[in-house]
N, C-alpha and C positions, 0 to 999 in steps of 0.2 A: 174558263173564266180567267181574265189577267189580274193582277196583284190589284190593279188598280181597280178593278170590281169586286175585288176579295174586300178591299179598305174600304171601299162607298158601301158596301154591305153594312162593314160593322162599324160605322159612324152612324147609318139609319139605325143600327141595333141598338144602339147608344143612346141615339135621340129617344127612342119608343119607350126606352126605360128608362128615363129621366122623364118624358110625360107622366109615366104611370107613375113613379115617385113624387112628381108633382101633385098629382090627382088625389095620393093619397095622403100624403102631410095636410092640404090643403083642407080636406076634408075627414080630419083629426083619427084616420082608421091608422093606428099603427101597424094593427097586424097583415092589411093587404101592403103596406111601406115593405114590410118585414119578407112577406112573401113575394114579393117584386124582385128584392136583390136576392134572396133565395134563388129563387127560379131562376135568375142570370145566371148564377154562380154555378150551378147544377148544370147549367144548358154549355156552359164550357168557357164563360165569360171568366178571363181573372179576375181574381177576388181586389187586387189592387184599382184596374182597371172603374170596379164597380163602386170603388172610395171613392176615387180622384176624378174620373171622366163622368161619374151618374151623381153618388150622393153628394160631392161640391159642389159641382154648378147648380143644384136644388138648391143647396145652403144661400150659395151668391143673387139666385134668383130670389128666395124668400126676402132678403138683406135689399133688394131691386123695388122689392113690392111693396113693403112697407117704407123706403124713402119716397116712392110714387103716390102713398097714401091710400094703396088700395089693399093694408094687410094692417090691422091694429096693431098694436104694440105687444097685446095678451095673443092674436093669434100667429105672432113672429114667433114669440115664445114658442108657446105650444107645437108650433110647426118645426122648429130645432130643437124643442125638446124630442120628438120623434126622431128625429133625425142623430141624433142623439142617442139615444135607446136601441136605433137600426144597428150603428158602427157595433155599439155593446153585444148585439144579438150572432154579426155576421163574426164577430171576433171569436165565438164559438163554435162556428159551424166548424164539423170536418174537414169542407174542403179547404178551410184557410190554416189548419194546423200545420206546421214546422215547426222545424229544428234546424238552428244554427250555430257556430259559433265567430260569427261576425262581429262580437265584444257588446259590453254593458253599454246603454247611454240611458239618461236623464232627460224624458222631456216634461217640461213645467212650465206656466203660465205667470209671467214676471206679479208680484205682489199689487196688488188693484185691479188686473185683468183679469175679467169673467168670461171674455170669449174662447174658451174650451178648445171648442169643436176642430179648429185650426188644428190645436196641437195635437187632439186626438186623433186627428185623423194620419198626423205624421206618426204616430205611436203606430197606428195600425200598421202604417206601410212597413216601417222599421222588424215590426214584430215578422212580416213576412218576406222581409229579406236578410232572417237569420237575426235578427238581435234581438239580445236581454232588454225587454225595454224598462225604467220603472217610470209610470206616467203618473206627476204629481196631481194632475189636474188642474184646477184655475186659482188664480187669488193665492201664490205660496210667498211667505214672507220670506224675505231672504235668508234671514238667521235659520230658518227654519230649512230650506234649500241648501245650508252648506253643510248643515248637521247630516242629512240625509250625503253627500258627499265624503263627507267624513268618515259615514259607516258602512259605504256599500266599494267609495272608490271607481263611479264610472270611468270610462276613457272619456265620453266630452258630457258636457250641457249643451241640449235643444231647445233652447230659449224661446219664449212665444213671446210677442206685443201685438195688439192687432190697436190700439188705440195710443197717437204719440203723447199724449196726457202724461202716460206712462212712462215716457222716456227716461225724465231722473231716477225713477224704481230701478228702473233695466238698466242704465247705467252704471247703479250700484250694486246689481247682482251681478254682472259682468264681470265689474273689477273682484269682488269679495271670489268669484269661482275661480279665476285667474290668481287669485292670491292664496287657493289653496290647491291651485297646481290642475286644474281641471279646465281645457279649453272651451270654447262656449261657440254653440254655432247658434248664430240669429236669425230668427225668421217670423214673418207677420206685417201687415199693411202699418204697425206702428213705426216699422224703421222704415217708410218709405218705398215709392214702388222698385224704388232702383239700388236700395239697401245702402243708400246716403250716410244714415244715423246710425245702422250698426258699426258702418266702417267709424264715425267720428267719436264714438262712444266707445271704439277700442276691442269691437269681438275680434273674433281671429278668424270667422269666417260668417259670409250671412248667403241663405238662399231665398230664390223667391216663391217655392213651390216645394212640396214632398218629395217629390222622384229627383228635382237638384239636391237637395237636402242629405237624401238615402246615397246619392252620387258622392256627397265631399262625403260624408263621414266615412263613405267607403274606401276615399281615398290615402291620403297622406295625411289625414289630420293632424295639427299639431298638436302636442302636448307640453302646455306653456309651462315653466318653471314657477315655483311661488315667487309672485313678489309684494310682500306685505307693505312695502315701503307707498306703493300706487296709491294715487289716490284721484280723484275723478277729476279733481281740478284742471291734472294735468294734462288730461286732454283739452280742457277744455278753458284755456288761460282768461276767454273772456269772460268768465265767469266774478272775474275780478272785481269787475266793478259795480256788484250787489245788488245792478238788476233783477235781476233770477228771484235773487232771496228775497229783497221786499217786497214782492209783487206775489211773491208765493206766500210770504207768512204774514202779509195785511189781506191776501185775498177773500176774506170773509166783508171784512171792510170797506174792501173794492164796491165789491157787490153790496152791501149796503146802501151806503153810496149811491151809488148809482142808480138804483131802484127809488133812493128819495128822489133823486134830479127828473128823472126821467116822468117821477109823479107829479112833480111840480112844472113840465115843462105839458103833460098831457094830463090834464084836472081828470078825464074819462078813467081814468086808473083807480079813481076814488070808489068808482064801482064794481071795480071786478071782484068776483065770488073769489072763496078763499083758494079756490082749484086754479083759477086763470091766474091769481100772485103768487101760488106754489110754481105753476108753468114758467111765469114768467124771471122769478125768482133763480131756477135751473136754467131757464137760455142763459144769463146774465154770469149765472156760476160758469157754464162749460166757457163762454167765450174768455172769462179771464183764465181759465184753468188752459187752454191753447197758448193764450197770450203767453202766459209761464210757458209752456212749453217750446214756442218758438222763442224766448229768451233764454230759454235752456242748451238750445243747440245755436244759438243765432243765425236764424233761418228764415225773414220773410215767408217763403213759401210755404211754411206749414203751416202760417194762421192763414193767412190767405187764400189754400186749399180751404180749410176750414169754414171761412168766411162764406165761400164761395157755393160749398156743399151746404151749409146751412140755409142760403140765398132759396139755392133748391128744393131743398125741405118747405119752407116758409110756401113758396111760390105753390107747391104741388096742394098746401093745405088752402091754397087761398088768403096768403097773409101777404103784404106787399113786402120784398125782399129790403125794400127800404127803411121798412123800418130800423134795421139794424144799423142807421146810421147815427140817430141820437143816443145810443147804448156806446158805441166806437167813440164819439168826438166827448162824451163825459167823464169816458174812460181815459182818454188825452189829456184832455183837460186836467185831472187828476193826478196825472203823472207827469206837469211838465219839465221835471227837471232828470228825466229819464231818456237820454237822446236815443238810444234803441229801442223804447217804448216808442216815443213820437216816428220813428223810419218804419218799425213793424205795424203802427195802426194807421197812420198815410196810404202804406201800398195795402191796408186789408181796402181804404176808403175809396180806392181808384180802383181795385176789383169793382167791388160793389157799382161805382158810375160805369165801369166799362159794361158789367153785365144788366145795366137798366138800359144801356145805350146796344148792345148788342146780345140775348138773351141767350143764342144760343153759345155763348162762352162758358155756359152753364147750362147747359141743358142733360 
């Protein structure tokens, strides 16, 4: 058998146990989940191999099938909950025990982030490639993250964002870990697929996956000097002109707002149950909550991504992507003396025409 039959081997190995992980999230057994990566593990499969190549691409498929509209939102949950509880389960077997001294890090889920699992799952890798890990988990406030620095003294932070909403939080944990001498490696779909945002927000290193991630810490990392003096502005001078801030601290307002106009422009709004104006109520939040956020980094692209994935949402549930046009030009409207609100909601409004005129731009 040549190498190249040894590798088509264990890619079909690969596939067979990520069906059967599939099969069993899906149909809420944890314990056959559990006995799945067991049985790899046992059978001679790495235990890394069985995180990163079987139980993520479950995770990205779940994450697939509920934007497609064929997984509720309680059984995405419960399906990473599982998933979830597996990592927990497999981080105890025997065959994943080591010992290293690869040094301390920190990985933690920037303050508002609840997507975990990312960061667990870089815990696990870290743990079996010799490191002390201490895994904060989701949602840690930053005061709270430096105190945990303060007392233990890792060599870096392994910062999670998996939603750019998040970016001003991660921002300000970046600089506060930096200013107390502890370098920060970035990683999560929130900085961007090509790590954009961590480089403009100031980390000192960003990865796009676990085994790059376990690679820089391995390597030369730095170890920044404090500097309390920083301050987040200064990466980011356009912050200057108080875009960011009124749009962040009226956005309750926004969204008011805009929920009357939008009622007065569509009288049928009169009738929706209290469930369809709470729905409706949170589209309206997240898109201004993006808006902030691409006036955070000044970034067209990231509402626009946005925009655009949303399009997709709407379209998979059967809502015409169009509609999010009278939401956009109120929120314009609202903000005209905001010259980077009016360039960032234009190019969300020329997605939008470009993907009614060509769908699969968004597909």
């Amino acid at each position: 058998m040549t190498d190249r039959d040894t590798d088509t081997v264990a890619d079909v190995d690969l596939a067979v146990l990520r069906d059967r992980l599939w099969g069993a999230v899906v149909d809420h057994d944890e314990y056959a989940a559990a006995a799945t990566v067991f049985a790899a593990v046992e059978a001679g499969t790495a235990p890394e191999d069985v995180l990163l190549d079987v139980i993520a691409p479950v995770q990205h498929r779940i994450g697939r099938e509920w934007a497609a509209n064929r997984l509720t939102v309680a059984q995405e949950h419960a399906a990473t909950a599982i998933n979830d509880r597996v990592i927990a389960a497999l981080a105890h077997h025997p065959a994943t025990r080591c010992s290293g001294d690869a040094g301390r890090v920190t990985v933690a889920c920037v303050d508002g982030e609840w997507h975990a699992l990312p960061a667990r799952l870089l815990a696990e890798v870290l743990r079996l490639r010799g490191w002390q890990v201490d895994f904060l988990g989701a949602q840690v406030p930053t005061p709270h993250l430096i105190a945990h620095l303060h007392l233990h003294g890792p060599d870096a932070v392994a910062l999670s964002c998996s939603i750019p909403t998040r970016l001003p939080t991660a921002h300000a944990a970046i600089t506060a870990c930096q200013a107390s001498g502890v370098a920060v490696l970035a990683g999560g779909a929130g900085f961007g697929g090509d790590g954009r945002y961590a480089r403009l927000l100031g980390a000192d290193a960003w990865a796009p996956d676990a085994r790059t991630a376990a690679t820089c810490l391995r390597g030369a990392f730095p170890r920044v000097p404090a500097s309390p003096a920083h301050q987040p502005i200064d990466d980011l001078p356009h912050l200057a002109d108080q875009e960011y801030t009124m749009v962040s601290t009226t956005a309750g307002q926004l969204v008011g707002t805009t929920i009357d106009k939008l009622a007065q422009r569509f009288p049928a709004m009169a009738g929706y149950s209290e469930h369809q104006r709470r729905h409706t109520i949170d589209d309206i939040a997240h898109i201004v909550d993006f808006l902030g956020a691409a006036l955070y980094v000044d970034d067209d692209e990231l509402f626009t991504g946005f925009i655009g994935w949303t399009a997709d949402i709407l379209t998979a549930r059967g809502v015409p992507a169009s509609t999010l046009n009278p939401a956009l030009e109120i929120l314009a409207s609202e903000l005209t003396d905001f010259p980077r609100v009016q360039r960032i909601v234009t190019a969300a409004l020329h997605t939008l025409a470009a993907t009614a005129t060509d769908p699969s731009l968004h597909a």
